[in-house]
C-alpha positions as CSV (number, residue, x, y, z in Angstrom):
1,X,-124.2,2.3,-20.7
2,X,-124.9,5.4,-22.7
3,X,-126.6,6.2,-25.4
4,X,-124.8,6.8,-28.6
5,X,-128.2,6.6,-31.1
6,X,-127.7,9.7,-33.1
7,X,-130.8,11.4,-34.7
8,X,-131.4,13.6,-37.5
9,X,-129.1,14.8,-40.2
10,X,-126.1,13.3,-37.9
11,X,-127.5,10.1,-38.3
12,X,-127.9,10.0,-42.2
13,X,-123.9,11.2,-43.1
14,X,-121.5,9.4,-43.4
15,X,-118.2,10.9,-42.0
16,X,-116.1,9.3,-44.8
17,X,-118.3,10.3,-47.8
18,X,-119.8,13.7,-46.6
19,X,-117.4,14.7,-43.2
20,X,-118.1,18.0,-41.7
21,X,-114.7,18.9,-41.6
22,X,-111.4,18.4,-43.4
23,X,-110.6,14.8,-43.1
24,X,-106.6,14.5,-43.9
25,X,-104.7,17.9,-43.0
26,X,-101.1,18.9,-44.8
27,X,-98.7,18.6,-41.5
28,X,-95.2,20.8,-42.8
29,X,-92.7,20.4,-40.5
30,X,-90.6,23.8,-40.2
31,X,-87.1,24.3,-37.8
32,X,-88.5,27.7,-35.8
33,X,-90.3,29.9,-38.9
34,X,-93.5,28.0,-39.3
35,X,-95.4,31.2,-38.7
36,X,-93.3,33.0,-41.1
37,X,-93.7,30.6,-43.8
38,X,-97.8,30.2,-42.7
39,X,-97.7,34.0,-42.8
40,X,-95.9,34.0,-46.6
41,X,-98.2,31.4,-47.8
42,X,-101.2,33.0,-47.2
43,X,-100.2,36.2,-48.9
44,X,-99.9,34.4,-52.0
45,X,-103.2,32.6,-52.3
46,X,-106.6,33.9,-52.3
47,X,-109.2,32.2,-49.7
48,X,-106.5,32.2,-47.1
49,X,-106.0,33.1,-43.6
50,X,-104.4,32.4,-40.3
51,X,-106.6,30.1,-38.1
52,X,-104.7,29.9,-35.1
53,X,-101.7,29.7,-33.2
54,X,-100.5,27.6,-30.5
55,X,-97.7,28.6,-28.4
56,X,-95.6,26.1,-26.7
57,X,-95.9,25.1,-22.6
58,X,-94.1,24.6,-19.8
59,X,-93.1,21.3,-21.1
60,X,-92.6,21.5,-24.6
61,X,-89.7,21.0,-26.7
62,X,-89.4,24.8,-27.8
63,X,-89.2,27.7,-25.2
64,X,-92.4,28.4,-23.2
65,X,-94.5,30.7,-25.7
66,X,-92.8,30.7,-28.8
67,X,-94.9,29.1,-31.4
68,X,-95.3,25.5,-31.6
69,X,-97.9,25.4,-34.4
70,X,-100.0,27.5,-37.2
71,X,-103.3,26.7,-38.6
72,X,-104.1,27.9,-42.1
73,X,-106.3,27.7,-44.8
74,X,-104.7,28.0,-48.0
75,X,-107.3,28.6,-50.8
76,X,-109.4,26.4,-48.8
77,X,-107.2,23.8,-47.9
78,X,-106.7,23.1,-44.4
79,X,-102.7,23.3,-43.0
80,X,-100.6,22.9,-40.3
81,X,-97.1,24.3,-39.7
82,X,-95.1,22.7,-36.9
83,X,-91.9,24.6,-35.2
84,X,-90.4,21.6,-34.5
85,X,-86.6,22.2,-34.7
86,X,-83.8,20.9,-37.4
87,X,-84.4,17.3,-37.5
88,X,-86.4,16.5,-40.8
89,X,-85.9,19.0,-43.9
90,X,-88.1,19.0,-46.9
91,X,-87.4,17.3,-50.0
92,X,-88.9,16.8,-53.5
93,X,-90.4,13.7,-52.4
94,X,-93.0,15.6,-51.3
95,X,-94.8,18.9,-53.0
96,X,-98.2,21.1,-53.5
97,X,-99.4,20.6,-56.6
98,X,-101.3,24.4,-57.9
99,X,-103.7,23.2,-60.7
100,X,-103.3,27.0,-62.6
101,X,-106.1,27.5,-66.0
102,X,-103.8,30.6,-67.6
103,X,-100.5,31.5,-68.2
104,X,-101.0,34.8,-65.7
105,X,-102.0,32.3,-62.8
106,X,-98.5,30.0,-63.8
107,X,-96.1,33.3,-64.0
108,X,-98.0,35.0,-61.2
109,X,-97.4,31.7,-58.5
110,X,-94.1,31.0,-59.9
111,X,-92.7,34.7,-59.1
112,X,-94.1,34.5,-55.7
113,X,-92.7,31.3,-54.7
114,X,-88.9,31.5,-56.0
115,X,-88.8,34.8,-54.9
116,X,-86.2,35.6,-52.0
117,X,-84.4,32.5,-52.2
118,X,-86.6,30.1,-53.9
119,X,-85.1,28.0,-57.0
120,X,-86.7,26.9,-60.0
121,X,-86.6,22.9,-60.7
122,X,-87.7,21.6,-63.7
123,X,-91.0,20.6,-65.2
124,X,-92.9,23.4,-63.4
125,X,-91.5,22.0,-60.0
126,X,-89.7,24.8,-57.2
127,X,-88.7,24.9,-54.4
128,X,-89.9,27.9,-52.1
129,X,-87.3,30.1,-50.1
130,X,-88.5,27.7,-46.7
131,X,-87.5,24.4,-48.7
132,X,-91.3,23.1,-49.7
133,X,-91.8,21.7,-53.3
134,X,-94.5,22.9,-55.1
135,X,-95.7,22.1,-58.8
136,X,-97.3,24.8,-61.0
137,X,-99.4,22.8,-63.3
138,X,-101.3,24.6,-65.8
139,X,-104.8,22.4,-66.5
140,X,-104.1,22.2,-70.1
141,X,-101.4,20.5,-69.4
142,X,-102.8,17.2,-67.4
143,X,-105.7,17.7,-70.4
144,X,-103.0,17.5,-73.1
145,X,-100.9,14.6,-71.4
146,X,-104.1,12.3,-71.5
147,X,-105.3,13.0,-74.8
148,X,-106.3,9.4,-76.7
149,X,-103.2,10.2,-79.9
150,X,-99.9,9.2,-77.9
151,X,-98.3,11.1,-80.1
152,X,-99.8,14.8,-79.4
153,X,-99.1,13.4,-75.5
154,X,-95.8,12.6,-76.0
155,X,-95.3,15.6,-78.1
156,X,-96.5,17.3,-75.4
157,X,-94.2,15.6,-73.1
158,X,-91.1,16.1,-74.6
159,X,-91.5,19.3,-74.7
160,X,-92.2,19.9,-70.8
161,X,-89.6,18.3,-70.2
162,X,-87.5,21.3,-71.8
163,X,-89.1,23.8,-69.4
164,X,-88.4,24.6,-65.8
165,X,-91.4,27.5,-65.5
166,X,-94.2,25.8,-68.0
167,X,-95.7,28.1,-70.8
168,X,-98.5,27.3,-71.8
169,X,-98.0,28.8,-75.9
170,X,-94.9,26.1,-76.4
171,X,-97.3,23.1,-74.9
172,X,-100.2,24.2,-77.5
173,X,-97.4,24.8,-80.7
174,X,-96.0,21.3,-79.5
175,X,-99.9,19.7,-79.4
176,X,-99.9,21.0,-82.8
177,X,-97.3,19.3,-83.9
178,X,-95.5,22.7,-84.9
């Protein structure tokens, strides 16, 4: 029987409170552009890069060498885009939330990802030109929705729900009670 004592530093973490790598990974499921949208995504956040790519074998679904799937680290989250053909599409039931502290970081996200065929939604949710749902959500916003007067929250509410992109100003004037 082996031995499977571990020693040291091993031995004291625990994977599920302190693991050494990323412990649940974003799978996106794409029809053939998953390197495309990979390559897209990390031009719009910082921190990000290609990991790797892995083509597809003799005995895989796509054609032998075409890609299969992308690795990437978007602003230090951990990705994987899958070419896996037309079955499954995205839908709203599902998005990336982008937790933005100024009105620069909102406009800046929101231009990149409706851009070339992206749509705006409402409530700060899009929908990218590849079909992912993403929600830019500026800080102040999740701070101002939990605030102990339910009035100033549901002020705040009410008037979210009148945006599509959220500005930050109208949130704050609506706080206010102006």
């Amino acid at each position: 029987m082996a031995n499977t004592t571990q020693t040291g530093a091993a031995a004291s973490r625990d994977e599920r409170t302190d693991p050494t790598t990323q412990k649940i990974t974003t799978f996106l499921w794409f029809d053939n552009n998953a390197e495309e949208a990979a390559k897209f995504y990390v031009s719009v956040f910082k921190n990000s890069r290609i990991l790797n790519t892995v083509p597809y074998g003799e005995g895989g679904p796509g054609p032998k060498g075409t890609v299969m799937t992308v690795d990437f680290v978007l602003d230090g989250q951990e990705f994987t885009a899958l070419n896996g053909g037309p079955i499954f599409k995205f839908n709203e039931s599902v998005s990336q939330v982008i937790h933005c502290k100024t009105q620069e970081e909102v406009d800046y996200f929101w231009e990149k990802l409706t851009a070339d065929g992206g749509e705006e939604s409402a409530c700060g949710w899009l929908r990218d030109k590849f079909g992912l749902s993403w929600q830019v959500t500026p800080t102040v916003l999740i701070d101002m929705l939990h605030d102990k007067d339910p009035e100033k929250a549901e002020r705040v509410m009410q008037a979210m729900l009148q945006m599509q992109k959220i500005e930050i100003l109208k949130l704050k004037a609506a706080y206010g009670g102006k």
